[in-house]
C-alpha positions in Angstrom: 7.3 -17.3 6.6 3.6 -15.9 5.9 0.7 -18.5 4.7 -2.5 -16.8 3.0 -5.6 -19.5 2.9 -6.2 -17.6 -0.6 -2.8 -18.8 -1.8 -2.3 -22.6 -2.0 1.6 -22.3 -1.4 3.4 -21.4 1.3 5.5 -17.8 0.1 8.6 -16.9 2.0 7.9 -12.7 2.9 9.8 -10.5 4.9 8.2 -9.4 7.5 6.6 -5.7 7.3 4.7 -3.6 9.5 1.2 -4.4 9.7 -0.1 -2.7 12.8 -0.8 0.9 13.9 -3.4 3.8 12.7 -2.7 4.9 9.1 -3.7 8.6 9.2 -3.7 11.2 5.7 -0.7 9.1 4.1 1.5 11.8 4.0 4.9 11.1 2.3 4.0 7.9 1.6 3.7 5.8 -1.5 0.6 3.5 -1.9 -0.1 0.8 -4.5 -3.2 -1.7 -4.6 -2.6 -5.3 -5.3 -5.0 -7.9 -6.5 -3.8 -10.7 -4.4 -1.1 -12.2 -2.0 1.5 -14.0 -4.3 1.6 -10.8 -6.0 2.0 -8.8 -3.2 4.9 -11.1 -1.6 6.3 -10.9 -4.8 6.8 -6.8 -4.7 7.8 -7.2 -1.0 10.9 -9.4 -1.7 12.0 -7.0 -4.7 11.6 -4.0 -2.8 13.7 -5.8 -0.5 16.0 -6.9 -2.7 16.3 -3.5 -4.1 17.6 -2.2 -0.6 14.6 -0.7 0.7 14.0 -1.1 4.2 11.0 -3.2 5.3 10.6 -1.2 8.6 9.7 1.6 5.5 6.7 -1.2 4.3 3.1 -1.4 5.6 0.9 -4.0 4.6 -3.1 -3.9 4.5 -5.3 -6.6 4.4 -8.9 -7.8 5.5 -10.7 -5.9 8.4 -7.7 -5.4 10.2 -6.3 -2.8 7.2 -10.1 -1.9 6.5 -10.3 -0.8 10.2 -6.6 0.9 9.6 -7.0 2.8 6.5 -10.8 3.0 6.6 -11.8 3.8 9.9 -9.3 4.5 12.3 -7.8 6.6 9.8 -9.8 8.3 7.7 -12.8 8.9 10.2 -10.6 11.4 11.7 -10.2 13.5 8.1 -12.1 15.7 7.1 -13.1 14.3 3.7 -15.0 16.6 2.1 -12.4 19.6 2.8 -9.9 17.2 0.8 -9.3 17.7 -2.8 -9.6 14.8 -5.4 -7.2 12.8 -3.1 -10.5 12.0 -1.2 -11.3 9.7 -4.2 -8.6 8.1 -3.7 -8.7 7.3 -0.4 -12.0 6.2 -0.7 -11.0 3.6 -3.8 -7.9 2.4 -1.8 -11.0 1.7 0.9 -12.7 0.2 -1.4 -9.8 -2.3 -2.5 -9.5 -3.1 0.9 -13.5 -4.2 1.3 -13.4 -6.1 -1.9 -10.2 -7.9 -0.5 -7.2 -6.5 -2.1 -3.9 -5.4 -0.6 -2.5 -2.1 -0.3 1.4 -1.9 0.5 2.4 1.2 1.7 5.9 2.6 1.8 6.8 5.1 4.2 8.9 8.1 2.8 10.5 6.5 -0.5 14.0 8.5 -0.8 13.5 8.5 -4.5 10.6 8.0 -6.4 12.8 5.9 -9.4 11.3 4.8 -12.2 13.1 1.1 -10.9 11.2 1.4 -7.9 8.0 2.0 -9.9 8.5 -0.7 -12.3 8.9 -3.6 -8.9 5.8 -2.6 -8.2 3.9 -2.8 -11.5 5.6 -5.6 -13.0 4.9 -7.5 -10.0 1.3 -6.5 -10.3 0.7 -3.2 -8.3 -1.4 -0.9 -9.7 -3.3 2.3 -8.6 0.4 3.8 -7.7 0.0 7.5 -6.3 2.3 9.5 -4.1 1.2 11.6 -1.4 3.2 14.5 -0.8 2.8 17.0 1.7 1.0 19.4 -0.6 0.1 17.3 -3.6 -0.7 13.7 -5.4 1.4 12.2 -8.0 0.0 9.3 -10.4 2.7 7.7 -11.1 0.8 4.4 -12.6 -2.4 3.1 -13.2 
């Protein structure tokens, strides 16, 4: 069980990987979420879904700022990516204004099911980074 001092309950979350350096995300889905109950929400119906939750990263606070911010984009080259490097930069910014970023590590399918957990439980700013390109798939 996970508390968050921003949430007044207590919500019941798998537990996901939330350490390690996030380098370029590649093969990875990302989505940006505005706050916790939210989040925990899309956790446990990925989960229910079948999708493994050593396949989920979390990233929150300074810890994911330092992940996905520093530790691992300091080591890109940003300005020899493409428009992706707006998009790292936003998911930085999420992070800095306090959102959460769940990451999931090499989605077998990108099904419109798996797209709609993460929306309707309030994900947004859904892109997937393949090896060679970026896919939008929602706002």
């Amino acid at each position: 069980m996970q508390t968050n001092p921003m949430v007044t309950q207590t919500l019941t979350v798998p537990a996901v990987r939330t350490s390690g350096t996030l380098g370029y995300p590649t093969n990875r889905l990302i989505s940006t979420f505005d706050d916790w109950s939210s989040l925990a929400r899309a956790v446990n119906t990925l989960a229910t879904a079948g999708i493994d939750l050593a396949d989920i990263e979390v990233l929150h606070g300074a810890d994911g700022l330092d992940r996905f911010g520093s530790a691992g984009l300091r080591r890109l080259r940003l300005p020899e990516l493409g428009p992706e490097r707006d998009l790292l930069c936003a998911y930085r910014d999420a992070l800095g204004q306090g959102r959460y970023l769940l990451v999931l590590r090499q989605p077998d399918r990108l099904s419109q099911s798996l797209i709609e957990a993460l929306t309707t439980n309030g994900g947004h700013a859904i892109y997937f980074f393949g090896r060679f390109a970026v896919h939008s798939l929602a706002p």
